[in-house]
C-alpha positions as CSV (number, residue, x, y, z in Angstrom):
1,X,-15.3,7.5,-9.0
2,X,-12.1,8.6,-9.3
3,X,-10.0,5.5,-10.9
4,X,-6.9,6.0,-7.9
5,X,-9.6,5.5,-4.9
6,X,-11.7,2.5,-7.2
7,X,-11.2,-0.2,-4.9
8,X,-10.7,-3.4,-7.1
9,X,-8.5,-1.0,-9.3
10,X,-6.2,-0.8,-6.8
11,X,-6.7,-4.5,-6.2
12,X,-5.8,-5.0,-10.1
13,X,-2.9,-2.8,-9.6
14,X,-1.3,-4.7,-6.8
15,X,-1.4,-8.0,-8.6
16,X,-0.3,-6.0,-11.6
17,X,3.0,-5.6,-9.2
18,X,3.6,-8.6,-8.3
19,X,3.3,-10.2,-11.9
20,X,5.7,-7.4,-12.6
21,X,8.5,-8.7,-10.3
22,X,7.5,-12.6,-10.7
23,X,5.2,-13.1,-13.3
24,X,3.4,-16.7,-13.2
25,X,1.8,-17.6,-16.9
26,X,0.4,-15.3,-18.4
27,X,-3.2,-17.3,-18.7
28,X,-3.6,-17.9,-15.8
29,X,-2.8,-14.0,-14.4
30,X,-5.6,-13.1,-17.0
31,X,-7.9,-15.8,-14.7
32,X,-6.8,-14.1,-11.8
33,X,-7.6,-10.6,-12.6
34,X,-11.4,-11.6,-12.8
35,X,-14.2,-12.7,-10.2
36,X,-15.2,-15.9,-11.3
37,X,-18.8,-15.5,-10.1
38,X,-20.5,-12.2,-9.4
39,X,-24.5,-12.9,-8.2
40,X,-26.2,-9.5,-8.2
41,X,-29.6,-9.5,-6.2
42,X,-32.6,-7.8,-5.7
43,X,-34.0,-8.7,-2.2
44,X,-37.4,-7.7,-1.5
45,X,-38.2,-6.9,2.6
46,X,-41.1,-6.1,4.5
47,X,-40.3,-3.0,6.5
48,X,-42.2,-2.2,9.7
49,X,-43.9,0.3,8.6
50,X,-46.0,-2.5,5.5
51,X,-43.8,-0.9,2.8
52,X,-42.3,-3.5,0.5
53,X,-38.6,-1.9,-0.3
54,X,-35.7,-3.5,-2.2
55,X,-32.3,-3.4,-1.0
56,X,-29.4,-4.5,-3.6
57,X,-27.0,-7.1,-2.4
58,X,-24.4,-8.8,-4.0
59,X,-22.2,-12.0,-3.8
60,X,-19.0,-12.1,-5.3
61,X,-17.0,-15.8,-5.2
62,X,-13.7,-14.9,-6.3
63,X,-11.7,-18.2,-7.0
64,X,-12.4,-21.0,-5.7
65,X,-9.0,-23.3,-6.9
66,X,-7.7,-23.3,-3.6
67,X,-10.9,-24.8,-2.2
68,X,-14.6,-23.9,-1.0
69,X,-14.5,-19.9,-1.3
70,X,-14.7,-17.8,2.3
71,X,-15.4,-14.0,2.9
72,X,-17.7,-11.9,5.2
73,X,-21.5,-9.7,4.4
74,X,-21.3,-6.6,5.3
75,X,-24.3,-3.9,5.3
76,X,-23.2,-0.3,4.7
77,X,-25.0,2.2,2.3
78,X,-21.6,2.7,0.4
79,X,-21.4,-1.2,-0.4
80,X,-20.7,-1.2,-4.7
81,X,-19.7,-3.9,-6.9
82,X,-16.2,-2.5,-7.2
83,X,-15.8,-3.2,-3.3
84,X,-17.3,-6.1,-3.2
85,X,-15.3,-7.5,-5.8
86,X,-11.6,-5.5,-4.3
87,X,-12.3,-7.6,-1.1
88,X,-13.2,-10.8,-2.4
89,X,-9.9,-10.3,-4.5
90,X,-8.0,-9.4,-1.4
91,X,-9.6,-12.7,0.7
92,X,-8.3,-14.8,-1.8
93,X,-4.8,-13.9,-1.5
94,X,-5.4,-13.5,2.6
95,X,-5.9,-17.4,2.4
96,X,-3.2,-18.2,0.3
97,X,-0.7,-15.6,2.3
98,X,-1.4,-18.0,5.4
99,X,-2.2,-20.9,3.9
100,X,-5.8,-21.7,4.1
101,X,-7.3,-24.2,2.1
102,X,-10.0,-21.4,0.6
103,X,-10.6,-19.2,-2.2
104,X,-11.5,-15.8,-1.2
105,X,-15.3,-13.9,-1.3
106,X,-17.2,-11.3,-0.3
107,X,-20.9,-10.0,0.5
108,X,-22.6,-7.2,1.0
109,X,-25.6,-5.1,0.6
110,X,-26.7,-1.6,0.3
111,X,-28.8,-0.5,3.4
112,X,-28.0,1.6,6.9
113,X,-28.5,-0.6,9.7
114,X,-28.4,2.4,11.8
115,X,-31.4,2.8,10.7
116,X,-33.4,-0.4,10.7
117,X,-35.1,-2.2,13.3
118,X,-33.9,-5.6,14.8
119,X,-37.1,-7.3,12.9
120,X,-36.0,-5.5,9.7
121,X,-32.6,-6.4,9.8
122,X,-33.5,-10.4,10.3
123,X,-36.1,-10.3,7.6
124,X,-33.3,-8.8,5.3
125,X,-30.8,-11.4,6.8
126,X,-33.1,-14.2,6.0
127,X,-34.1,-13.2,2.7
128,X,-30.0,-12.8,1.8
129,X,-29.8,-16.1,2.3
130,X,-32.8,-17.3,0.3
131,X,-31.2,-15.4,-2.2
132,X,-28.0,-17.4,-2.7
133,X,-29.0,-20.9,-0.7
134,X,-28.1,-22.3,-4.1
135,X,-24.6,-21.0,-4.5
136,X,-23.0,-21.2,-0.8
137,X,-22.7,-24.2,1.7
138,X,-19.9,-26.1,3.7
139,X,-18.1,-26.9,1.0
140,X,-19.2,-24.1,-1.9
141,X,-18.9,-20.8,-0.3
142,X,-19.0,-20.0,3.7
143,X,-20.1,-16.5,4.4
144,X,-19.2,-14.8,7.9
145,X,-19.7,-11.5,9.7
146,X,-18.1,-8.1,8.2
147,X,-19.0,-4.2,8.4
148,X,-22.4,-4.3,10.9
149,X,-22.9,-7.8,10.6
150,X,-22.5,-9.7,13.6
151,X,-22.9,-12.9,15.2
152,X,-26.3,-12.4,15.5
153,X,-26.8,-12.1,11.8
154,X,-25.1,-15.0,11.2
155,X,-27.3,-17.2,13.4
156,X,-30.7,-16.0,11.8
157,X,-28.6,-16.7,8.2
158,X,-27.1,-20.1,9.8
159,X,-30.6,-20.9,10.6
160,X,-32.6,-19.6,7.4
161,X,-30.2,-21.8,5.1
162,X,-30.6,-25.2,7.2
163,X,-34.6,-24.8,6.9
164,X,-33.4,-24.2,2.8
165,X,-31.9,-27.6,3.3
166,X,-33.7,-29.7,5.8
167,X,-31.1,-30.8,8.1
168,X,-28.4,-28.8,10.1
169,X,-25.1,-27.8,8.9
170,X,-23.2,-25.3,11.1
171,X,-20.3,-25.4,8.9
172,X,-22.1,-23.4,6.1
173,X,-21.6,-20.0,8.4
174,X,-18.9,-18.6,10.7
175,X,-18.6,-16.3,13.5
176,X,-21.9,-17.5,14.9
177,X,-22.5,-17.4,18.5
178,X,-20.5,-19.7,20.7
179,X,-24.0,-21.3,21.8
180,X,-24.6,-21.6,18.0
181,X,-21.5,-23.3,17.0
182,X,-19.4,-20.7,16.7
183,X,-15.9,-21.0,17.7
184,X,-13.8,-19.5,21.1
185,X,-12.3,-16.2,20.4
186,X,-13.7,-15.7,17.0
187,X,-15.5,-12.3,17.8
188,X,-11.5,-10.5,18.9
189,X,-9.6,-12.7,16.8
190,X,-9.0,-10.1,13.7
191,X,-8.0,-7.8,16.7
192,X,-5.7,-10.4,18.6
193,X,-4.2,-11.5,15.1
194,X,-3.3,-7.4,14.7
195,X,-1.5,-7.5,17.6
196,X,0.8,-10.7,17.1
197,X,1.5,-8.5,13.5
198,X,2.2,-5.5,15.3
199,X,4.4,-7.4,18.0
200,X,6.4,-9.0,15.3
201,X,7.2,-6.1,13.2
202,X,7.7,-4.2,16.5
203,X,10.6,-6.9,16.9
204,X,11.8,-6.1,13.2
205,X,11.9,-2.3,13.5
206,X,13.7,-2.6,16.6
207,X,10.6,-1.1,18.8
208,X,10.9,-2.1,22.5
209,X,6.7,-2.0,23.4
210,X,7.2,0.8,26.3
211,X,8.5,2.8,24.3
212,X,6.4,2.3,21.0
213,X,3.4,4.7,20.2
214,X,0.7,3.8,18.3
215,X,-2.2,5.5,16.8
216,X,-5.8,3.4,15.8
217,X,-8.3,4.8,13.3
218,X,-11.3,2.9,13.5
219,X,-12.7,2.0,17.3
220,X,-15.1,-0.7,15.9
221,X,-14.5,-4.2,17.0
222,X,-11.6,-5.0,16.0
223,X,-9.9,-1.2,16.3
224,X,-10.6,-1.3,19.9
225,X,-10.0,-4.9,20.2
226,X,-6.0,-4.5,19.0
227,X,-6.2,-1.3,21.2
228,X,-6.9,-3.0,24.5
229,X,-4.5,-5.8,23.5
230,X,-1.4,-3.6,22.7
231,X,-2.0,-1.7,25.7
232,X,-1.8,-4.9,28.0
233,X,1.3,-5.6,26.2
234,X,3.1,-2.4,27.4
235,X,2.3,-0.4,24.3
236,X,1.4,3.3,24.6
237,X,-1.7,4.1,22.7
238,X,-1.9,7.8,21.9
239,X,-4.8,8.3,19.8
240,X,-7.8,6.7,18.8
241,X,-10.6,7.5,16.5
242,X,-13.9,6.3,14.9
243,X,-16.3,7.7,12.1
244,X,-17.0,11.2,14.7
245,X,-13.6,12.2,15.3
246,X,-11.1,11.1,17.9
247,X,-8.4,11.9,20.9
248,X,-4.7,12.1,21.0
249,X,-3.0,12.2,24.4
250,X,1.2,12.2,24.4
251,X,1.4,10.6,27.8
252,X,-1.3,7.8,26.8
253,X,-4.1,5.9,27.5
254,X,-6.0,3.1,28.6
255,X,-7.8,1.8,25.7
256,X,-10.5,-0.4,27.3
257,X,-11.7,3.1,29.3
258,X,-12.3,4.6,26.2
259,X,-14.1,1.9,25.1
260,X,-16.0,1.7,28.4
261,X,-16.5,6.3,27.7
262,X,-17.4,5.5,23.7
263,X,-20.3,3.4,25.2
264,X,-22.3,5.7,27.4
265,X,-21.4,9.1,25.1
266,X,-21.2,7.5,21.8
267,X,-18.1,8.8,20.5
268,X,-14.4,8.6,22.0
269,X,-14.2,11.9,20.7
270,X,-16.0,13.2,23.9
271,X,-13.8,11.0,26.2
272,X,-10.9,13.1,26.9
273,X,-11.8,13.7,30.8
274,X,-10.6,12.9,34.2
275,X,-11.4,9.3,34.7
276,X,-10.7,8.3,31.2
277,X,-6.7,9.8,30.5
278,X,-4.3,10.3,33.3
279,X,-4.7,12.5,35.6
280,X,-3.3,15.9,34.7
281,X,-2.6,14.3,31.2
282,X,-3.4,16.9,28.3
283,X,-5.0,15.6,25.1
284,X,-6.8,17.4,22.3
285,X,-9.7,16.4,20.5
286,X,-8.5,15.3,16.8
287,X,-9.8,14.2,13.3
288,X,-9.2,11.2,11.1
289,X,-6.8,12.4,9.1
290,X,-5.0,14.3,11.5
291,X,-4.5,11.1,13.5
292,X,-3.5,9.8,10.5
293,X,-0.2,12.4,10.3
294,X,0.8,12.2,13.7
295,X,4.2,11.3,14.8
296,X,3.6,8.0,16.1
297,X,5.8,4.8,15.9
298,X,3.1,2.7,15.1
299,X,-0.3,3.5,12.5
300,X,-3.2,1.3,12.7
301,X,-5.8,2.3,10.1
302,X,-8.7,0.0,11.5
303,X,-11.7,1.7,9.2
304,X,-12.3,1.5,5.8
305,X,-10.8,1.7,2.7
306,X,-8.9,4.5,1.1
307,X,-7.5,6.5,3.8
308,X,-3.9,6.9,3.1
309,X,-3.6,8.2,-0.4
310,X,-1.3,10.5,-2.8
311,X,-3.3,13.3,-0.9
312,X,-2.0,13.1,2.5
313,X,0.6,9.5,1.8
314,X,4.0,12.4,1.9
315,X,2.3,13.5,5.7
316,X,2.7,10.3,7.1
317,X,5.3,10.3,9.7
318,X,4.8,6.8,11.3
319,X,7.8,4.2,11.5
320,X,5.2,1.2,10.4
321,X,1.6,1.2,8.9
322,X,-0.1,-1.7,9.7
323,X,-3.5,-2.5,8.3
324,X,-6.1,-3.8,10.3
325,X,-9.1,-2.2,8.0
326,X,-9.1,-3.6,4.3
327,X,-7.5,-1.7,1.8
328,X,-6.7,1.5,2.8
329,X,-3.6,2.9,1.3
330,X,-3.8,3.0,-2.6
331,X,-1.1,1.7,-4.7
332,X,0.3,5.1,-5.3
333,X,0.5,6.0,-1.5
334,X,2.7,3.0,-1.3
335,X,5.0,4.1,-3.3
336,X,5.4,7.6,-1.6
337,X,5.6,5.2,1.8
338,X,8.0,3.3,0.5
339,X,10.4,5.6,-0.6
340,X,9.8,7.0,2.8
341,X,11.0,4.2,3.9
342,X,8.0,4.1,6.5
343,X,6.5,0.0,6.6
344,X,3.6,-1.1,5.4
345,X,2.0,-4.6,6.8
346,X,-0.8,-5.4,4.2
347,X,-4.2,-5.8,5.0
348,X,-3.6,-9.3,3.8
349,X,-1.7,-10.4,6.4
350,X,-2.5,-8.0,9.2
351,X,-6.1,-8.3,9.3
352,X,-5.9,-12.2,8.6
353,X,-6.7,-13.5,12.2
354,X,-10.8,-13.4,11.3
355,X,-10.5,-15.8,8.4
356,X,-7.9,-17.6,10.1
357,X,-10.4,-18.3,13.1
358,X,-13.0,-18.5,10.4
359,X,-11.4,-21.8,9.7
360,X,-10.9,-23.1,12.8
361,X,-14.7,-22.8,13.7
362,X,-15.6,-24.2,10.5
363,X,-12.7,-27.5,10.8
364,X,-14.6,-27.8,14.3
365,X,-17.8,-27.4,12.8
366,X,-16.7,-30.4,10.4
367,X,-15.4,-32.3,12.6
368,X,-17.6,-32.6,15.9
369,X,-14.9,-30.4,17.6
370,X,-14.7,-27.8,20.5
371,X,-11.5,-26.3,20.6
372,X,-10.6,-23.7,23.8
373,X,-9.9,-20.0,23.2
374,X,-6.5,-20.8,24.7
375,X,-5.8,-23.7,21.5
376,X,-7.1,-21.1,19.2
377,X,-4.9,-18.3,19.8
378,X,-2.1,-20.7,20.1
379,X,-2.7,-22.1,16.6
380,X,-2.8,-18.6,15.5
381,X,0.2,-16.4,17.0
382,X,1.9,-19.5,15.1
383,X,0.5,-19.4,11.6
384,X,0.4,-15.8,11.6
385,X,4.2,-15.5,12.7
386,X,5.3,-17.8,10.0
387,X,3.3,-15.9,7.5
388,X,4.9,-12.6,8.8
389,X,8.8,-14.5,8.2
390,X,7.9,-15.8,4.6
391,X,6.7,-12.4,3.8
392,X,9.4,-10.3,5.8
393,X,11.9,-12.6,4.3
394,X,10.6,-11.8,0.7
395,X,10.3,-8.6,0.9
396,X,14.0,-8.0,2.6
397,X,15.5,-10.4,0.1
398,X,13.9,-8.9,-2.9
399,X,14.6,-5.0,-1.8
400,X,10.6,-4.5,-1.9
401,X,7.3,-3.7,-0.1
402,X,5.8,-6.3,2.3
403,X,2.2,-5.6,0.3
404,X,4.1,-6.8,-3.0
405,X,6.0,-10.0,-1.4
406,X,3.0,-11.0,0.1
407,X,0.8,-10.9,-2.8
408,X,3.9,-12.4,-4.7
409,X,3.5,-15.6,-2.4
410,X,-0.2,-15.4,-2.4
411,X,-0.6,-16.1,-6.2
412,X,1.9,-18.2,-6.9
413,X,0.0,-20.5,-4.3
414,X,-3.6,-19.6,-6.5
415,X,-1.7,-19.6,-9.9
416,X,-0.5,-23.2,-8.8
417,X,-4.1,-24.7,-7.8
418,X,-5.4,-23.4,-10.7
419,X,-2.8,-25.1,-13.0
420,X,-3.2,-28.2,-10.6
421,X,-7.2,-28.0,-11.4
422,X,-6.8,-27.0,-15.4
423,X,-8.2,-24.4,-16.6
C-alpha cells in the first residue's frame, strides 16, 4: 500500500502534528502512538450452502485511560489491520475532542454482506461475539454499528453476549433497536450531528444557508441523512453521490426524493428525472471525484477514507470541507487545503454525533433511563457546538488547521488520564 493512503499512517502523522506544535511528554506520546490491544480472529461460519468458511475479524481497543473503550464493527471486504487500527486511533481522540468519558476502538471483519444471506450474516454476528465475549462489556469495551452493520446486527450480538453471560446487559452494545434498548435518534444522529457542524461553520465562514451549496459523497445513512437535514434547513444541495456514481444539478434538489429514487433504481446516479429535480432543472450525471472538484461552498465527503489526496487536494474549490466519512483527506492534502485557505472540519469532530449518542443510549442503558429524541438532540447541538468553539478558537488563535487544534485538545485530555492512571 502506498505509505501516503495507509490509513493509521496518516493517523500517526496527525498526532505527529500536534506533538509538533504542543508536545505533551514524550513517554507518554510513545503510549499514544500504539493500540494497546489488537485481538486478531479467525471466526469459523456455517454458510448455507454446509461449507465451513473463515472470515478474519479483528478487534482493536485503542486506549482505554479515559474510561471503558467505544467504537463501531464494520463488514467490508477491504477491512485491514491498518484501518482498523487508524479508526480506533481516530475514536479515541473523537471522545476526548467532546469530552466523553471513553477511550476509542474499532471492529471489523473481512466479508461482503452484499453477498451473504440474513442467516449467514447472524451466524457470523454471533460467532464475532463469542470471539471476544471475554474482552468487551459495559464497562470494558462497548461495540456499536459501523460500515453494513446495523441495528439489527447489534441485537443478535447484544443478544449472543448476554447468553455468554447469563443475565442481560444492554449496556454492553449500542445502536440497537429502540425496542431493544437502543436509544431515540441514534440511527440519524452521526447525520444530525453533521449538520449542527455544518451550520456552525456555515456561521463562521459567513455562509447565509440559502445561499450556501453543498455537495455529499457518500448517500449511505448518514450521507443522506445530513442531506435531507441541510436541505430542511434552507441549504441547496447540488450534488450527491454513492459507490455508482452520482448527480449534480445547479438549481438543486430535494434530498429526501433522491433517497426515495436511490431506493426503487438502486443508484442516485439514475435519479436525474422529472419528479426527482425541478422541473426544467438541468443536471448531469457525475463521478466521485468529479463531485469532489466542483465549485461548491460546502464539501461533505460522507464515504470512506482517502478521497481527497495530493492527487486531486489542488482541484478542490470548496469554501469548507467537512468530514462526515472517517478519514478521508491525507495529511498531505491538508496542507495543500490549507494553504488554499479552503476549511477542513475533522472527521473527529464532524462525524462525532454517533458516539456522542452512543453514550447517551449506553448512560440510559446504565441507568434505567428513556430519554426522548427531542432531549437527545438537545444534549447534542450543545456539546457538539462547544466542541466546535474550543476547536475554532484553537485553531484561529494558534494560526492553524482545525484537524491539528482538535487533535491538540484531544490528547492533552488522553496524555492527562494516562499520567492520572500511571503508566
Amino acid at each position: 500500500m502506498d505509505a501516503s493512503l495507509n490509513p493509521f499512517e496518516n493517523a500517526l502523522k496527525q498526532l505527529e502534528n500536534a506533538q509538533n506544535i504542543e508536545p505533551i511528554d514524550e513517554d507518554i506520546y510513545q503510549i499514544l502512538r500504539r493500540p494497546q490491544r489488537i485481538i486478531e480472529l479467525s471466526i469459523p461460519v456455517k454458510m448455507d450452502s454446509g461449507e465451513l468458511k473463515f472470515f478474519t475479524g479483528y478487534r482493536v481497543q485503542y486506549n482505554d485511560a479515559p474510561g471503558p473503550t467505544k467504537g463501531g464493527i464494520r463488514y467490508h471486504p477491504q477491512v485491514s489491520l491498518d484501518e482498523i487500527m487508524a479508526l480506533a486511533s481516530w475514536m479515541t481522540w473523537k471522545c476526548a475532542v467532546v469530552g466523553l468519558p471513553y477511550g476509542g476502538a474499532k471492529g471489523g471483519v473481512i466479508c461482503n454482506p452484499k453477498d451473504m444471506s440474513e442467516g449467514e450474516i447472524e451466524r457470523l454476528s454471533r460467532a464475532y461475539v463469542q470471539a471476544i465475549a471475554n474482552c468487551i462489556g459495559p464497562t470494558v469495551d462497548i461495540p456499536a454499528p459501523d460500515v453494513y452493520t446495523n441495528p439489527q446486527i447489534m441485537a443478535w450480538m447484544s443478544d449472543e453476549y448476554n447468553k455468554i453471560v447469563g443475565k442481560e446487559l444492554p449496556a454492553a452494545f449500542t445502536g440497537k433497536p429502540v425496542e431493544n434498548g437502543g436509544s431515540e435518534g441514534r440511527n440519524i444522529s452521526t447525520g444530525v450531528g453533521c449538520s449542527f457542524i455544518v451550520r456552525e461553520i456555515s456561521k463562521k465562514l459567513g455562509l447565509k444557508p440559502k445561499e450556501t451549496t453543498v455537495a455529499v459523497q457518500g448517500y449511505g445513512n448518514a450521507g443522506s441523512i445530513v442531506a435531507q437535514k441541510l436541505h430542511e434547513m434552507d441549504y441547496k444541495i447540488v450534488a450527491v453521490s454513492d459507490s455508482q456514481g452520482g448527480i449534480y444539478s445547479e438549481k438543486g434538489f430535494d434530498p429526501h426524493k433522491i433517497l426515495t429514487c436511490k431506493s426503487k433504481v438502486g443508484t442516485v446516479g439514475e435519479c436525474g428525472h422529472i419528479g426527482v429535480l425541478a422541473e426544467g432543472a438541468e443536471f448531469q450525471k457525475i463521478t466521485n471525484e468529479e463531485l469532489l472538484e466542483l465549485e461548491v461552498d460546502i464539501l461533505i465527503p460522507a464515504a470512506l477514507e482517502n478521497q481527497i489526496t495530493v492527487e486531486n487536494a489542488d482541484k478542490i474549490k470548496a469554501k469548507a470541507v467537512v468530514e462526515l466519512a472517517n478519514g478521508p483527506t491525507t495529511p498531505a492534502a491538508d496542507e495543500i487545503l490549507f494553504k488554499k485557505g479552503i476549511t477542513v472540519v475533522p472527521d473527529i469532530l464532524a462525524n462525532a454525533g454517533g458516539v456522542s449518542v452512543s453514550y447517551y443510549e449506553w448512560y440510559q442503558n446504565m441507568n434505567n433511563e428513556s430519554w426522548t429524541e427531542e432531549d437527545i438532540f438537545k444534549k447534542l447541538d450543545t456539546l457538539l457546538t462547544k466542541a466546535f468553539v474550543n476547536i475554532s478558537e484553537k485553531s484561529d488563535k494558534n494560526k492553524i488547521d482545525m484537524r491539528t487544534a482538535a487533535f491538540i485538545l484531544a490528547v492533552h485530555k488522553v496524555a492527562e488520564k494516562v499520567k492520572e492512571r500511571g503508566y
